[in-house]
C-alpha positions in Angstrom: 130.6 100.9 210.1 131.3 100.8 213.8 133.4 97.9 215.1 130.8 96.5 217.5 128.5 95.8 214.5 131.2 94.4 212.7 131.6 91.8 215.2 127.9 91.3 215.8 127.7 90.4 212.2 130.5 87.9 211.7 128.7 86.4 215.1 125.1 86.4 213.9 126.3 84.5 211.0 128.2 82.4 212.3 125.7 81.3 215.3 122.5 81.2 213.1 123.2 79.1 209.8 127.5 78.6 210.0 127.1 80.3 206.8 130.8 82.6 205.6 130.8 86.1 205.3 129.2 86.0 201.6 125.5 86.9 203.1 124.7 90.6 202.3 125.4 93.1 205.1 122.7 95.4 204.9 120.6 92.6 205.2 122.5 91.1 208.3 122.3 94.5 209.9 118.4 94.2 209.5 118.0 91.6 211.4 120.4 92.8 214.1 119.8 95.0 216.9 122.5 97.7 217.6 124.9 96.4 220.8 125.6 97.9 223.7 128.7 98.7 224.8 130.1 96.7 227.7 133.0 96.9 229.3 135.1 94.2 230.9 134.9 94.1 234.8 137.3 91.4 235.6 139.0 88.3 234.0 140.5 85.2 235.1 143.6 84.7 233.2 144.3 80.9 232.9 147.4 79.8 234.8 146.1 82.1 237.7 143.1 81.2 240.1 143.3 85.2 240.8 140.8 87.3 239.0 142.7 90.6 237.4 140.4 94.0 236.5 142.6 93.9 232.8 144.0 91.9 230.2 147.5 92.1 231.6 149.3 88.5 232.8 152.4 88.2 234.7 153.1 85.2 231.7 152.6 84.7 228.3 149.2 83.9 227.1 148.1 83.3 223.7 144.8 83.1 222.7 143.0 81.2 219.6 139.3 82.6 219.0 136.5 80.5 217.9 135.7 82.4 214.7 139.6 81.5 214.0 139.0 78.0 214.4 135.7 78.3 211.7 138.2 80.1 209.4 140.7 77.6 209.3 138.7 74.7 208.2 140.4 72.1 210.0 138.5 69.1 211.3 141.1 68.6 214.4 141.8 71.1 217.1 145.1 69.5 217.8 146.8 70.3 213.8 145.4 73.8 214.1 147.0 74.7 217.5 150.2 73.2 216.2 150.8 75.7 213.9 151.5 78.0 217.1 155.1 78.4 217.5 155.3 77.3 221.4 153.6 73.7 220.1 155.7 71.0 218.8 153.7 68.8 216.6 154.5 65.7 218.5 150.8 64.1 217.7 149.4 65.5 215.3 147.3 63.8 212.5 149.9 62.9 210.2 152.3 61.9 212.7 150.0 59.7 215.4 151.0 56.8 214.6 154.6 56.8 215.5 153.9 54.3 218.3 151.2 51.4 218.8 148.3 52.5 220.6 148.3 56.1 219.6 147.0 55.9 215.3 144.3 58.9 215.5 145.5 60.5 218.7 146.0 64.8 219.1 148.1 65.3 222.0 150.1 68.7 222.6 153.4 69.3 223.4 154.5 72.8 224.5 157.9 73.7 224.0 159.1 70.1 223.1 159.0 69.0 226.6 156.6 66.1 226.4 152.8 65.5 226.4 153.0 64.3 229.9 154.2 67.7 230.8 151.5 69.8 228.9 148.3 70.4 231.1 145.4 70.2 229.1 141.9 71.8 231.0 138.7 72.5 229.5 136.9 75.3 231.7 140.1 75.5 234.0 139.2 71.6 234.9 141.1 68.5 234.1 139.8 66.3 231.3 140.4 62.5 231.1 143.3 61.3 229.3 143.2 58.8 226.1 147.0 58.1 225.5 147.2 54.5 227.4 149.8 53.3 225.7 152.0 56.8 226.1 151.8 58.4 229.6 148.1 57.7 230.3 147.8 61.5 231.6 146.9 63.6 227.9 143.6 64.6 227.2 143.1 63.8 222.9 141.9 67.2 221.7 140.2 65.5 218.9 137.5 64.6 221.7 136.8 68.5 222.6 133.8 70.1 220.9 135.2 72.4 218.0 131.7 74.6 217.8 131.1 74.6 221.6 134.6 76.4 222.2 134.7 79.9 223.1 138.7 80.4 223.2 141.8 78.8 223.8 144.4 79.8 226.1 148.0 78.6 225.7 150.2 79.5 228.7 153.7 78.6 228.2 155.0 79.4 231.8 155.2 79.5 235.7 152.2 77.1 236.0 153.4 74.4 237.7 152.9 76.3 240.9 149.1 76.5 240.4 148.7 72.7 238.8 151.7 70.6 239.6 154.7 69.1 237.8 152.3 68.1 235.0 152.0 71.5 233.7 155.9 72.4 233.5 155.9 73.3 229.9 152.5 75.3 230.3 148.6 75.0 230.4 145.9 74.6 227.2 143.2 75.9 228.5 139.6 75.3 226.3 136.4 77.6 227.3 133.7 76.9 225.9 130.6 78.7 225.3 128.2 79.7 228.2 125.6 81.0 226.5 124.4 79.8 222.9 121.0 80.5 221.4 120.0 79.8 218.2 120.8 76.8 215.5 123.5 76.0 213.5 124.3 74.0 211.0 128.3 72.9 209.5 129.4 71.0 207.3 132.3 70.6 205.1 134.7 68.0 203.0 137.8 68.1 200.9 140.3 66.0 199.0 143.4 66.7 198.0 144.5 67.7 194.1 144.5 63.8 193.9 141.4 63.0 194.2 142.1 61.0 198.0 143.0 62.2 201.5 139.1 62.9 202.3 138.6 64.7 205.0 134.6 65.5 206.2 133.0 67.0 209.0 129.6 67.7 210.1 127.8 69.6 213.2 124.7 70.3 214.4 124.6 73.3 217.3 121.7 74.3 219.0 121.0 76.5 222.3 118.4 78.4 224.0 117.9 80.7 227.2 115.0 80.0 229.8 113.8 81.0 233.0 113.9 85.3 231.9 117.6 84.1 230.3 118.9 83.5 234.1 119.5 80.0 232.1 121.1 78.4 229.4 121.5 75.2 227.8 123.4 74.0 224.5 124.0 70.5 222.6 126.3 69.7 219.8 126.3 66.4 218.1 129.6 66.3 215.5 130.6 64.1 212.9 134.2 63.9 211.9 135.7 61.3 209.0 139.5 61.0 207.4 140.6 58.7 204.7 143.7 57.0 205.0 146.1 57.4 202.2 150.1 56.3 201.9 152.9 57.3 200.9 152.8 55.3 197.8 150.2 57.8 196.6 152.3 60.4 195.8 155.2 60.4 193.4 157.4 62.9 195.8 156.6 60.7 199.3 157.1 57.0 197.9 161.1 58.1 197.5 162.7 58.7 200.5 164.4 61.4 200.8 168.3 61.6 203.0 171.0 63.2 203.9 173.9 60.8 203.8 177.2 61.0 205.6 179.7 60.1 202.7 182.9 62.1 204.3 184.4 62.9 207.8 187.5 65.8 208.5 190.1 64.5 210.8 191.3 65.8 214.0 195.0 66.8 212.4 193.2 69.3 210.0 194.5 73.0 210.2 191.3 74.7 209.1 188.8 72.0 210.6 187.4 71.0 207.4 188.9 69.3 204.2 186.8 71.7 201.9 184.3 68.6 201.4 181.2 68.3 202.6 180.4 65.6 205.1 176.8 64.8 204.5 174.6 65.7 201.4 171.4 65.1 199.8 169.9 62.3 197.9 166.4 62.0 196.6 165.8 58.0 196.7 167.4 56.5 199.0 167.3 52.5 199.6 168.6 50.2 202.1 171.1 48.0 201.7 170.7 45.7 204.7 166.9 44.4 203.5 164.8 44.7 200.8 160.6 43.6 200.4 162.3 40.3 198.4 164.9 39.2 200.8 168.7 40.7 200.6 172.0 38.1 200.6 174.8 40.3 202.2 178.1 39.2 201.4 180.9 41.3 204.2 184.2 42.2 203.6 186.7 39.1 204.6 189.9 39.8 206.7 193.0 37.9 205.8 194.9 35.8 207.5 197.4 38.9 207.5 196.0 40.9 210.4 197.5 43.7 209.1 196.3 43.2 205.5 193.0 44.9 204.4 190.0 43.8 204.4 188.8 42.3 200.8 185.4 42.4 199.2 184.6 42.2 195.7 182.0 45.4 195.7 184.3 48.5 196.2 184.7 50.5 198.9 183.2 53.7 200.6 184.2 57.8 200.0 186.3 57.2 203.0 188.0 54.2 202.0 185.8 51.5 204.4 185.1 48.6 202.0 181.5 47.7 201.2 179.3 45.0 201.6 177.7 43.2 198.9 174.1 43.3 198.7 171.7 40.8 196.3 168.5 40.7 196.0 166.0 37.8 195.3 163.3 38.2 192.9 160.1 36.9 192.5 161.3 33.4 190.7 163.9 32.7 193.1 167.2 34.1 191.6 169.3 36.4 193.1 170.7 39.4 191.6 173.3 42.5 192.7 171.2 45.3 194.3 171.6 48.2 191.7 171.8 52.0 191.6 174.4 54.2 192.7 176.5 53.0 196.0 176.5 56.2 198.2 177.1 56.3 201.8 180.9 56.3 204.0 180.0 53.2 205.7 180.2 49.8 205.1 176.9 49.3 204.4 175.8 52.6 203.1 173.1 53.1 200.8 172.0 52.8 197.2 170.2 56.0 195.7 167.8 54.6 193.1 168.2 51.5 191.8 165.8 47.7 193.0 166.2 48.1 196.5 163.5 48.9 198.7 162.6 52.0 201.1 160.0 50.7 202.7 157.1 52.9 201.1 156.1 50.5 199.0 152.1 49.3 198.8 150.3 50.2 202.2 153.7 49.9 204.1 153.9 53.8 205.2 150.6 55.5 206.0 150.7 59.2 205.8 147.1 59.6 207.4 144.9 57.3 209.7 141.1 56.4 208.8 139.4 58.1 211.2 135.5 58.2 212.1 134.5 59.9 214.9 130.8 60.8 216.7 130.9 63.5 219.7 127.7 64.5 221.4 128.0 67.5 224.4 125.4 68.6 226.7 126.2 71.9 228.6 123.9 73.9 230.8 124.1 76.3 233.4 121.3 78.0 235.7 122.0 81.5 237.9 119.2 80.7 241.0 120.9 84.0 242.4 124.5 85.7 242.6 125.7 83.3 244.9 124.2 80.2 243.5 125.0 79.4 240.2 125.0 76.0 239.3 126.5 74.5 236.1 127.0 70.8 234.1 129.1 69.0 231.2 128.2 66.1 229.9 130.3 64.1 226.5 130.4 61.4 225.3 132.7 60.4 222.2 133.0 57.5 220.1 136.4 57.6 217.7 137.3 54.1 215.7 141.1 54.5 214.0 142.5 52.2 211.6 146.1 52.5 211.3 148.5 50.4 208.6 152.1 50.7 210.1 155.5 49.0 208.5 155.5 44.8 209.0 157.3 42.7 210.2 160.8 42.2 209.4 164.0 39.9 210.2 167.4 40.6 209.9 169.4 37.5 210.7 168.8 36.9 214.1 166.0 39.7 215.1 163.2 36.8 215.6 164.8 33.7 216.4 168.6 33.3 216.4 168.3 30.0 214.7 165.5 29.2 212.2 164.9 32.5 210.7 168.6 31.6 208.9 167.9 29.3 206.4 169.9 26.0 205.9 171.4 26.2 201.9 169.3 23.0 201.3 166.3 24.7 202.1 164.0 23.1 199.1 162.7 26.6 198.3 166.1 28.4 197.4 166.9 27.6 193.5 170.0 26.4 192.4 170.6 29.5 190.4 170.3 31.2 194.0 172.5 29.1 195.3 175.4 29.6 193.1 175.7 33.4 193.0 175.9 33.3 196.8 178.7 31.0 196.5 180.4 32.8 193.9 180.2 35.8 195.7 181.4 34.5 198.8 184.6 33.3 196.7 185.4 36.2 195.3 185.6 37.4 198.3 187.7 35.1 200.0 185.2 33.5 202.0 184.2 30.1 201.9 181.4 28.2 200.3 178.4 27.1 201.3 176.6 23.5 201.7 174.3 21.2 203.2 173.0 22.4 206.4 175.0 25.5 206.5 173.5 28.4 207.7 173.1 32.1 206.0 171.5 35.5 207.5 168.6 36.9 205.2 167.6 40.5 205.8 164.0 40.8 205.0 160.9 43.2 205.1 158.3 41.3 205.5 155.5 42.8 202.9 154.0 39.8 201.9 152.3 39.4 204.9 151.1 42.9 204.6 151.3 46.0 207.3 150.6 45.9 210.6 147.1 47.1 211.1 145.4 48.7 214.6 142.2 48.8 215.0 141.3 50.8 217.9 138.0 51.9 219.5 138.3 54.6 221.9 135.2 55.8 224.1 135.3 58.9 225.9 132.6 59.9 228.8 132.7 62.7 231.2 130.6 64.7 233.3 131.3 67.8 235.7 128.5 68.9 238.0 129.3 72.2 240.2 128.1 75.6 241.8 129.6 78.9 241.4 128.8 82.7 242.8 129.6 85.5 244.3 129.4 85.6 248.5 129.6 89.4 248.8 132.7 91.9 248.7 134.3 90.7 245.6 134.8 87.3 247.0 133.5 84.2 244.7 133.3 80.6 245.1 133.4 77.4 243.5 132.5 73.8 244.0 132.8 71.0 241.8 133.1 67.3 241.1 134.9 66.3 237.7 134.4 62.4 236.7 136.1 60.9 233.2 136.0 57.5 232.0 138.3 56.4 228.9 138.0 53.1 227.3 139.9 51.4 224.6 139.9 48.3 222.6 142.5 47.8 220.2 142.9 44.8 218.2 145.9 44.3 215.9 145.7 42.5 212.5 148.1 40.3 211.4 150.1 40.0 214.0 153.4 38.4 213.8 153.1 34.7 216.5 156.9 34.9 216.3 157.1 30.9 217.1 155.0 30.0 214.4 157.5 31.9 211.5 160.5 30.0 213.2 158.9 26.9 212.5 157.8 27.8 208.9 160.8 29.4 208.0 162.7 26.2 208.7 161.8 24.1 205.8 162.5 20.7 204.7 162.0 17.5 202.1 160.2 14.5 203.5 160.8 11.0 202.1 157.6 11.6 199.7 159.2 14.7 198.6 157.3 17.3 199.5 158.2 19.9 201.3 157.0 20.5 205.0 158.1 21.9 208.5 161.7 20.2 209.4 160.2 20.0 213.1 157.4 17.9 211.5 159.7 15.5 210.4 163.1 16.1 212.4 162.4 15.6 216.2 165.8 17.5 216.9 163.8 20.6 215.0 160.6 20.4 217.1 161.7 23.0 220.4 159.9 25.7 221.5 160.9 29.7 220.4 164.0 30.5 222.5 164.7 27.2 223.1 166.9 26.3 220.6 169.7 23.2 222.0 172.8 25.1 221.6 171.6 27.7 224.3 170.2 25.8 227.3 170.6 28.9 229.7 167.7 30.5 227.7 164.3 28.6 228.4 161.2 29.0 226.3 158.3 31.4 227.7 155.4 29.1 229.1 153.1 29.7 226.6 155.2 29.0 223.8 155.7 25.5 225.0 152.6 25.1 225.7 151.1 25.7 221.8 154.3 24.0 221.2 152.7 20.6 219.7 149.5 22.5 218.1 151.7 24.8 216.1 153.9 22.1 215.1 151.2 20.0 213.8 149.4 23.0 211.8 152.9 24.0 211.0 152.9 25.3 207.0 156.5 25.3 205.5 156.8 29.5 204.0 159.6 30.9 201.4 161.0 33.8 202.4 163.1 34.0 198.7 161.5 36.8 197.0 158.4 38.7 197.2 155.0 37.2 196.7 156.5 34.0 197.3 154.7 33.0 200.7 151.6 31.0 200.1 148.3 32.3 201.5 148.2 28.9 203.6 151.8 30.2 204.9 150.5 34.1 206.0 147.3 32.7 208.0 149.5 30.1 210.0 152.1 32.8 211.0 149.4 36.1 211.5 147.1 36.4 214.0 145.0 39.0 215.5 145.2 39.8 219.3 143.2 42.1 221.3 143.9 44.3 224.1 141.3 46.5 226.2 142.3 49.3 228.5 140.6 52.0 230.9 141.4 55.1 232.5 139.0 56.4 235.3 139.7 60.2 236.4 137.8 61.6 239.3 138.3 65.2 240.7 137.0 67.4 243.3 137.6 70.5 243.6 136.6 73.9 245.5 138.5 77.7 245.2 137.6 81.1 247.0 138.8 83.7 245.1 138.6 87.9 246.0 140.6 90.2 247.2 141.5 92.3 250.3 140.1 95.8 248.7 136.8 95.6 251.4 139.8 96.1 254.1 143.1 97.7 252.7 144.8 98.5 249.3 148.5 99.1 248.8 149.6 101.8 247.1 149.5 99.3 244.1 146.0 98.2 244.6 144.5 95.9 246.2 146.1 92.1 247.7 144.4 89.6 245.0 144.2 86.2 247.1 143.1 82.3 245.8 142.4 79.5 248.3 141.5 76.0 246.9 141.6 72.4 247.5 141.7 69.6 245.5 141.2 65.8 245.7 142.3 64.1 242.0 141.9 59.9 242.2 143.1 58.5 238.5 143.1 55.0 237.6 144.6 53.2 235.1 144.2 49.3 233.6 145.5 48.0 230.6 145.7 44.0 229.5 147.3 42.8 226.5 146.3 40.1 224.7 147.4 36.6 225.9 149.4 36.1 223.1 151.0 39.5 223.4 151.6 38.9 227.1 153.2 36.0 226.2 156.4 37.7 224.7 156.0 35.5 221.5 154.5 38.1 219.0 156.6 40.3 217.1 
């Protein structure tokens, strides 16, 4: 078995029903005519405009084929290239969601150096970007045609001479097919060993030659879906795992180290400055003794630093220690195990994005002569990502420096609550609490549930051109490149930051019930930021503005515990908001390429010479919701 019929098999498989190796050989080499030998004449190495009679590159190229990219399975370009050493996986699919406005996004990253300084090309041309909310200059990989692509060439150097400062860390470079014929069909789908993490994908390929084959055109619709699932889901991701620092060598040691380690390992680690219910923090108290040390009733760290005390409320109000085993140097350290929280709890910590996505690619290119060749691209991609990040959260000042510190006559804290805080401010020698005194609560917001984006993203691009040859190894070409990106992203449950200061400040009124203090306490009714005791801070417009409608819709919430604030108390402080943003790319461009072998040679060969030009006009528009604008949502 020769190894041009080997390949001509894998490829008549593979182009006429996407089917796997499985189908008998001796019939596949019935149906297929014996190849010819051909020999490469020249070859454009990406990186280079200069066309090269070998493989050889004066930097390194690695190359991914297309029957690689069938092998593997995957559903998204981006993951697979990420297994290559030179890639980081800065956006892949299980890590795209580490900022807004990028859930469902595959951008590369050579060497670590950024997305914004990894050129991604398809055909040696510039592709719209999709990351608006990131650099707005990275093409999303998910949007490239997996079954249309030919190759892949990763160039990891020396590239910024040929495409700019964008291309420091190197140059992606997708080709695609030129010349399909035939019909083929692909589909696949998996889930993980439990039974969730679906992931589908389905294609439709189909091609033909025309005009005595001096033609060729080729359309691919695809079909791509991913399930969200969470961390919650799986027993070895809903604890999070740490290395803690719990000991630190001093300067005066002789051997550098005191023969202990200063970090190690623990399997569930949970926070000590706020939990899902709400976390009491009682601090170690200095004396009046300056020199005295500090006291606190909860022990201190490996190191000797006192700890804080940490309670928790529960669902019917009380508060109770936070358990487990106190690990950690600092003061606050860290419990491992115990009924603190590490946010990975419910839907709080998505591992994967839903995902749907539609992709439909028109590609076509005519040779009229040698010197004429003319060529199109047309996409167009629809991808819709629903992404479920961490909520809100307030730690004793991170909303609003006032009200999110409830008074200790707020009507929703229990007596019970009430009198383990003051114990355990007394046994700590710090003083008691009453009335309208104020106390920090450190809280994860879960009740309201997780952040959710909802983003549409709508790719379009076309690239007309002409290519040839104009005699004497010399070839040309012309063309015009023009993307359009378009995004709508709305965001559910959104935290209007005004509206939780004025639930979270609670109050009796003389029929006892309990309501907004600012409904009922003029000196309580001021705009977010604008609290009395700070006049040099002013309230944002548009908080005073909704100032009087919030008040008046204002619904009193208790933070004390989880799945303790009403329904009526989530939809007063959520609200969705919307934001819509565009990215126009247009490109011209025209090279000459050849060399000097019609006139001299060295005694190396021949002077290889590119000329080009190139006219690149991107735009870029992005307008947040009013609300968001505004500077009053979390």
């Amino acid at each position: 078995m020769s190894s041009h019929r080997s390949s001509d098999l894998r490829r008549a498989i593979h182009l006429l029903c996407g089917l796997s190796a499985a189908v008998s050989s001796s019939i596949a080499f019935a149906q297929t005519p014996p190849a010819e030998d051909k020999s490469l004449e020249e070859v454009v190495v990406t990186g280079s405009r200069i066309a090269r009679p070998n493989l050889e590159s004066a930097v390194p190229v690695t190359t991914v084929s297309a029957n690689e990219l069938f092998e593997t399975g995957s559903t998204s370009v981006g993951d697979l290239l990420n297994d290559l050493p030179a890639l980081r996986s800065t956006f892949s699919q299980s890590n795209s969601s580490r900022f807004l406005g990028t859930a469902g996004l595959n951008l590369l990253d050579l060497r670590g150096l950024g997305t914004q300084r990894t050129l991604v090309l398809v055909n040696g041309r510039r592709h719209v970007a999709s990351d608006i909310l990131s650099n707005a200059v990275s093409p999303d990989t998910n949007t490239f045609p997996t079954d249309l692509i030919e190759r892949i060439d990763v160039v990891t150097g020396g590239n910024s001479a040929v495409y700019g400062s964008d291309a420091i860390a190197g140059v992606v470079n997708f080709i695609l097919k030129k010349d399909f014929q035939g019909l083929q069909f692909r589909g696949q789908g998996g889930q993980s060993s439990e039974s969730d993490g679906g992931n589908y994908y389905g294609s439709i390929l189909a091609g033909t030659n025309f005009w005595d084959d001096r033609g060729n055109v080729a359309l691919n619709f695809e079909y791509a879906k991913q399930d969200p699932f969470f961390a919650s889901d799986r027993k070895n991701l809903s604890h999070q795992g740490a290395f803690v620092t719990v000991d630190s060598d001093t300067a005066s040691d002789p051997n550098g180290s005191d023969g202990t380690p200063d970090r190690l390992y623990y399997r569930d680690v949970r926070a000590v400055t706020y939990s899902n219910g709400g976390s009491f923090i009682v601090n170690p108290v200095q004396p009046d003794d300056p020199d005295a040390p500090l006291l606190t009733p909860c022990g201190v760290g490996t190191t000797g630093t006192p700890h804080t005390c940490s309670f928790i409320f529960q669902p019917d109000g009380s508060l109770v220690p936070q358990t487990g085993t106190r690990i950690g140097s600092a003061a606050n350290g860290n419990f491992d195990g115990g009924n603190g929280s590490n946010n990975r709890e419910y839907e709080l910590f998505a591992i994967y994005p839903k995902l749907d996505r539609y992709s439909f690619n028109v590609i076509g290119n005519l040779e009229i002569s040698e010197s004429f060749k003319p060529f199109i691209e047309a996409k167009y991609v629809r991808t819709k990502s629903l992404n479920q990040s961490q909520p809100a959260f307030f730690q004793g000042g991170t909303i609003d420096g006032d009200r999110e510190n409830p008074r200790f006559d707020n009507p929703f804290l229990s007596d019970s609550a009430r009198a383990t805080m003051n114990a355990a401010l007394v046994a700590g020698g710090d003083v008691a609490l009453s009335g309208s005194d104020q106390f920090s609560i450190y809280k994860n917001l879960s009740d309201l549930g997780g952040r959710e984006e909802d983003a549409t993203r709508e790719t379009t691009r076309f690239v007309v051109g002409v290519g040839g040859e104009i005699g004497n190894g010399w070839s040309y070409e012309v063309s015009a490149n023009y993307g359009r990106f378009k995004e709508e992203t709305e965001v559910l449950g959104n935290l209007q930051m005004q509206r939780f200061a004025l639930a979270m400040d609670a109050a009796t009124d003389g029929g006892g019930n309990i309501v907004c203090r600012s409904q009922i306490d003029p000196a309580a009714a001021y705009a977010l930021y604008d609290d009395p005791s700070t006049p040099e801070v002013e309230a944002p417009d548009y908080a005073t503005q909704r100032l009087a409608a919030d008040i008046a819709a204002c619904v009193p919430m208790n933070p004390f515990g989880e799945h303790n604030i009403s329904p009526a108390a989530r939809a007063y402080v959520l609200q969705n908001t919307t934001s819509v943003a565009k990215i126009d790319q247009l490109d011209f461009s025209a090279s000459i390429t050849g060399d000097s072998s019609a006139w001299f040679s060295l005694p190396a060969g021949p002077i290889g010479v590119a000329f080009g030009l190139e006219r690149r006009v991107d735009s870029v528009y992005f307008e947040a919701d009013e609300l968001v604008s505004s500077g009053i949502t979390f």
